[in-house]
C-alpha positions in Angstrom: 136.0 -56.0 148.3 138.9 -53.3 148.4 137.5 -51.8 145.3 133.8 -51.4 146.1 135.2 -49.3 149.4 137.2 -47.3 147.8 134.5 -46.1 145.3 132.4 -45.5 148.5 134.7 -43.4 149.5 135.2 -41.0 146.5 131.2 -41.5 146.4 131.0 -40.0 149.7 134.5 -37.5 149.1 131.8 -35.9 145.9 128.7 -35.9 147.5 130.2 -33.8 150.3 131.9 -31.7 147.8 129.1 -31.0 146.0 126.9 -30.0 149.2 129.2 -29.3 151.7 130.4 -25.3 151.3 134.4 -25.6 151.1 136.6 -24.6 154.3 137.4 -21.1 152.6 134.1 -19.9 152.7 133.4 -20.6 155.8 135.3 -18.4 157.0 133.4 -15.2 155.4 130.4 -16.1 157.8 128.2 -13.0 159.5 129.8 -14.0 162.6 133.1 -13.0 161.9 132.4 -10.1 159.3 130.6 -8.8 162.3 133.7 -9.6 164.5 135.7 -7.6 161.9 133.6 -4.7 161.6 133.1 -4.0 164.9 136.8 -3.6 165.3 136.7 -1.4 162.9 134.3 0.7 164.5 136.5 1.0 167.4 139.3 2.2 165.4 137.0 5.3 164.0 138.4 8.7 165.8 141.3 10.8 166.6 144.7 8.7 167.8 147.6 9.9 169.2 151.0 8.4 169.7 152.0 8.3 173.3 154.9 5.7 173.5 157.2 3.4 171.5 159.7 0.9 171.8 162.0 -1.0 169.7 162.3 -5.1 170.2 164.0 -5.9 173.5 163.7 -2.3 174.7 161.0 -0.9 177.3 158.2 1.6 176.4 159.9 5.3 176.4 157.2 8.2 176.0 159.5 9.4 173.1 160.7 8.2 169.8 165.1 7.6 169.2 165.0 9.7 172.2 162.6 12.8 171.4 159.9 13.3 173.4 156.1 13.8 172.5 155.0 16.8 172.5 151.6 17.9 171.2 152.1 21.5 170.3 154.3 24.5 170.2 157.7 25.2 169.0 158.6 21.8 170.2 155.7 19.5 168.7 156.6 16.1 167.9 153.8 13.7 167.5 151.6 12.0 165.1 147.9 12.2 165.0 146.2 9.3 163.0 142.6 10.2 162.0 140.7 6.9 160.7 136.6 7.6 159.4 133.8 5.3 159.3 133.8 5.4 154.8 137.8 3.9 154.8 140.0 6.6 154.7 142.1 7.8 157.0 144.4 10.8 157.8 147.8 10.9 159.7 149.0 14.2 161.1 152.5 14.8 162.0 153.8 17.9 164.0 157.5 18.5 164.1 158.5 21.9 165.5 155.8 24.5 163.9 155.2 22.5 160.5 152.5 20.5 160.3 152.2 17.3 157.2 149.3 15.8 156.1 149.0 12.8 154.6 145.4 10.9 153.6 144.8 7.8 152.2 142.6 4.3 152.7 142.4 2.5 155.8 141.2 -1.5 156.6 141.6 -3.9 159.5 141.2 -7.6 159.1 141.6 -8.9 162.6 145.0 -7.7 163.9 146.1 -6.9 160.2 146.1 -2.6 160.0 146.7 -1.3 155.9 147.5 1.8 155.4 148.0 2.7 151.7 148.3 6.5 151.3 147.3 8.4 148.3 150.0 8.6 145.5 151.6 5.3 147.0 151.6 1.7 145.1 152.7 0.3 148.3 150.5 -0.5 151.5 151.5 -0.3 155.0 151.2 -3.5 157.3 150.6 -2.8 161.0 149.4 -5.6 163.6 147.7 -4.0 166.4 146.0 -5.0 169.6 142.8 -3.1 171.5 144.2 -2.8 175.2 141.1 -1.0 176.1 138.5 1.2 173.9 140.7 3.7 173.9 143.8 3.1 173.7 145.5 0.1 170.8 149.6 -0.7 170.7 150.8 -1.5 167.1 153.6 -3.0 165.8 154.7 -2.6 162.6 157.7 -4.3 161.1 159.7 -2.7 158.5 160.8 -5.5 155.9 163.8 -5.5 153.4 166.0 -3.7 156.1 168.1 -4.1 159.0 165.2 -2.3 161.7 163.7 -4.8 163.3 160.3 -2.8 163.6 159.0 -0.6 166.3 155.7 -0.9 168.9 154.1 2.2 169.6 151.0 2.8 171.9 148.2 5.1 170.7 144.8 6.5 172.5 142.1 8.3 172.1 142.4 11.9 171.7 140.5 15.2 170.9 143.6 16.7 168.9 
């Protein structure tokens, strides 16, 4: 009797198998590759940085104690630019100098990668929507002693 139930069960275990998808693809559904891609659409436009913070530290409109500014002889800031095709641009201003760098953008839920053109190594960021135009990132700097830093972007016409 314990015999002819356990081959019902791996009976039933390989029927399923065969006509059951497995757990993994159920997760590429429409429903959340449309989740996912309308994030992404959100994210397409101009972003400015407006505040950070490091772990345990309020929200400062400034960066190791240097204040934003957008332009002039005092710019300090950093513009991200992401488009709709993947890539992305990041803009920073220090002073009267001006870098560009550009690369390839993606968002898979929270997960932000940036990898940059000329770089073998992606960056990580988790970020959150607060509203439609304005997100708050963290990004955590691994294989060193900085614990990682929030900042808060929004929307802007640079």
């Amino acid at each position: 009797m314990r015999l002819g139930y356990w081959l019902a069960v791996v009976y039933v275990a390989l029927v399923m198998s065969l006509f059951l998808p497995p757990i993994h693809a159920q997760e590429t559904k429409n429903g959340t590759r449309v989740a996912t891609e309308k994030e992404s659409q959100q994210l397409v436009g101009f972003w400015e940085i407006f505040q950070t913070k490091e772990p345990g530290k309020p929200y400062l409109q400034s960066y190791k104690g240097r204040p934003f500014v957008s332009r002039g002889s005092n710019a300090f800031t950093l513009f991200l630019e992401y488009k709709s095709d993947g890539r992305f641009r990041r803009i920073s201003r220090i002073g009267e100098s001006e870098t560009v760098e550009e690369g390839v953008w993606r968002l898979d839920g929270h997960e932000l990668r940036h990898k940059r053109n000329g770089s073998s190594v992606e960056e990580v960021m988790y970020l959150r929507f607060d509203n439609k135009d304005q997100y708050t990132s963290m990004e955590v700097f691994e294989e060193t002693v900085d614990p990682g830093l929030f900042a808060k972007f929004r929307r802007s016409q640079m």
